[in-house]
N, C-alpha and C positions, 0 to 999 in steps of 0.2 A: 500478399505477405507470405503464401506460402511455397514461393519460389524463393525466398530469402534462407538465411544459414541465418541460424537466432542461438545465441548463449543467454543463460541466466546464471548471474552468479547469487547465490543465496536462493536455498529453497526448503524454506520454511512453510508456515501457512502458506504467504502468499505468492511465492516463486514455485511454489509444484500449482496450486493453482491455476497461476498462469502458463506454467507447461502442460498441465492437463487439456487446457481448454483450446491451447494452439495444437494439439493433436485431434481433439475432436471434432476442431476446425478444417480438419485436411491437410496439418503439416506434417509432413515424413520425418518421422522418427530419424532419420537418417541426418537430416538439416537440424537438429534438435540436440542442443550440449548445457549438461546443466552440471554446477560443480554447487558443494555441501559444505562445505569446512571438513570439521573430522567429526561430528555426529552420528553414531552408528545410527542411532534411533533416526534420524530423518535421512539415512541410507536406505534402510529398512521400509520409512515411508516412500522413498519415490520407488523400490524396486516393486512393492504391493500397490504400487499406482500404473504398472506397466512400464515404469521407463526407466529400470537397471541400464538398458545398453547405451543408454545416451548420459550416462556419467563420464564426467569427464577428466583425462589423467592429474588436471589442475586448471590454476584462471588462466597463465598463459597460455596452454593450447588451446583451452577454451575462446579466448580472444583470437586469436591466429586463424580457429575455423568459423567464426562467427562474422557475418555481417552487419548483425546486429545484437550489441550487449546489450542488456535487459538486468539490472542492478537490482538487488533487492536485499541488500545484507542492514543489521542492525546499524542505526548511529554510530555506534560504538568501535564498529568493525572496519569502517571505511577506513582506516590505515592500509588495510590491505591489500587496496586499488594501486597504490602506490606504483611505480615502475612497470605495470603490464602494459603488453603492448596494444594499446585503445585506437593509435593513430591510424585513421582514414577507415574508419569504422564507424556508426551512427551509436551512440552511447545515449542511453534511456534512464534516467533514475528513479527511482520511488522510494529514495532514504529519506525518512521526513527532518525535516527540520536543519538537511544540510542542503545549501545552496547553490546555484550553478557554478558559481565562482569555485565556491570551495571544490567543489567536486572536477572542476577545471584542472585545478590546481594538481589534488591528486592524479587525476589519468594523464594528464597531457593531450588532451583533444576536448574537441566541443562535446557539450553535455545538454540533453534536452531535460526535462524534469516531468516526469508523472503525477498523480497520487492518485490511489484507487480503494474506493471500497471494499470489505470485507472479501476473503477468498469464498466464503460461500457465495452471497452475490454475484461472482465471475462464475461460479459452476454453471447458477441457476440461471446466466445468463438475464441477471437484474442490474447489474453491477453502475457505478458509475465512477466516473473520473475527470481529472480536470489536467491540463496541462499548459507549459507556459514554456518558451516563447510558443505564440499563436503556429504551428509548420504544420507541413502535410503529411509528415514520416508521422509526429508521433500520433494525430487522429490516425493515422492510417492504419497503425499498431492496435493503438485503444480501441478501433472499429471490429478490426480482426478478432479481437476477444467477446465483440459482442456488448461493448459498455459503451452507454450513453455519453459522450464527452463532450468539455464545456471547457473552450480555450478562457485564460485568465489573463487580465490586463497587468500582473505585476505581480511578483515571489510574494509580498507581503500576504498575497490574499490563499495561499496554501495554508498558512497559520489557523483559519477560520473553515477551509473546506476539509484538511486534518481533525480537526475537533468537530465537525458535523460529520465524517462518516462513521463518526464514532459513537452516534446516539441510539444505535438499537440497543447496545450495550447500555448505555444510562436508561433507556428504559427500561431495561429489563431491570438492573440493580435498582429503579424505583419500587418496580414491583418488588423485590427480595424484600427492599428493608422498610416496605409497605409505608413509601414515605408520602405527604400532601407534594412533594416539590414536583409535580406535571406543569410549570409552567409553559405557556405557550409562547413558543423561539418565531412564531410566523413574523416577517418583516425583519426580525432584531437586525441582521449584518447584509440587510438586502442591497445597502449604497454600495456595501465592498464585492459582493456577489450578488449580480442583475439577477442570478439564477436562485435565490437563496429559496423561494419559498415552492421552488421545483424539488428542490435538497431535501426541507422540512418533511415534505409530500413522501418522498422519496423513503427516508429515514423511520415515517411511520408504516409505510407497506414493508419494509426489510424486517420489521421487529418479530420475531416470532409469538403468535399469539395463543400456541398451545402446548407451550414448553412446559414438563416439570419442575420444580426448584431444584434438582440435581442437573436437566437439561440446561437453565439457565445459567449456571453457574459454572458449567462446559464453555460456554456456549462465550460466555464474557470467557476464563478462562484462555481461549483460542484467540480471541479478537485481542487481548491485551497482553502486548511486549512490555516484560517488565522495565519499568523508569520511564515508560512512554507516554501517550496521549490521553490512549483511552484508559487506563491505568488511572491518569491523574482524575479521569475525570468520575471515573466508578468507586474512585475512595474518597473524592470529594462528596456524591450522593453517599455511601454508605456513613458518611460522616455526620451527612444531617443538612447541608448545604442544597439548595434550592436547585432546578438545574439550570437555570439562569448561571448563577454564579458556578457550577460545578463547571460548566459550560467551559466560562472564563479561565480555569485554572487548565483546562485542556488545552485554551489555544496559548497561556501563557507556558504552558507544557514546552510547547511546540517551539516557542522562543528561546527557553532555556536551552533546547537541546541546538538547536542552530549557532547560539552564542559560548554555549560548551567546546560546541566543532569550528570556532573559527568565521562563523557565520554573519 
């Protein structure tokens, strides 16, 4: 991977993340293009992350030098992709809840689909992810970052591994509003993910477990896009809902927002 030219468009949390860790990987800053929108603030954040020189003048040339796009911009944003030039380029997404179709649609070439756990998890080299169709580009990307990956039999089952990398965050909001709702998710979605109770596993070593209530509250803060996943599912706990059902309202999150976008 790191003989490859790799663009990121969106670099938020989780797109400097994933630039970070493809540098500390051994990728030359040189093969490395990442574009922002117009955020001075997370300008600011990639150039105090070391990677001022690898902005880039916009998406198009960013596509143009890149042989691998690496998508990471909000739901809401994806009009954007619109008319760049994607073709004969390997195109990665990790916009949740928009579909390969859809996302087809927009770029004009083939579209692999990601989703990845928290960008701390990618620092600390804990991370995990899942992606669909089953190919050897996108493990081969996922590996590069260091995340444990886990090909999926079909788009429906992201709706469910979206709302599980979402549970350090409900954990932690159980702790805030020091609710009984700990129930145990072991087995619940295991028929739709073989992998489910590796996730569980997974989800309870991420949680941090000696955070202050100002840390925790960062902490969800970072992990939740607003109108998102984890969003729905940490105002379903702070509401009083069990995390069973908080759970549910995350991956029907996830549905909304696919069926918002065309999905």
């Amino acid at each position: 991977m790191t003989e490859q030219r790799i663009g990121i468009i969106g670099a938020g949390h989780l797109g400097l993340a994933v630039a970070e860790t493809l540098v500390a990987g051994g990728l030359d800053k040189k093969r490395l293009h990442i574009s922002h929108g117009t955020s001075a603030k997370t300008k600011a954040h990639i150039e105090t992350a070391g990677l001022g020189e690898c902005i880039s003048l916009d998406n198009a040339c960013l596509c143009r030098n890149s042989d691998i796009v690496f998508i990471a911009v909000r739901p809401d944003a994806v009009s954007l992709l619109e008319g760049l030039p994607f073709y004969g380029k390997t195109v990665i997404s990790t916009v949740a809840g928009i579909s390969i179709a859809r996302m087809e649609a927009l770029c004009g070439a083939s579209v692999k689909r990601v989703m990845l756990s928290g960008p701390d998890s990618i620092r600390n080299r804990t991370a995990l992810g899942a992606f669909f169709p089953d190919d050897s580009v996108s493990k081969a990307f996922l590996t590069s970052l260091n995340v444990t990956a886990y090909p999926l039999c079909n788009e429906m089952s992201f709706h469910i591994f979206t709302a599980a990398v979402c549970l350090p965050s409900a954990y932690l909001q159980i702790e805030l509003s020091d609710s009984s709702g700990t129930a145990d998710l072991t087995g619940a979605y295991i028929s739709a993910l073989p992998f489910w109770d590796e996730l569980i596993a997974w989800s309870r070593r991420a949680t941090p477990r000696t955070f202050s209530k100002d840390e925790k509250l960062a902490y969800i803060s970072a992990m939740a896009t607003k109108g998102g996943v984890t969003e729905a599912i940490v105002r379903a706990i702070a509401a009083g809902h069990p995390l069973a059902e908080a759970f549910e309202h995350g991956v029907n999150r996830s549905k909304e927002i696919a069926a918002a976008n065309g999905a």
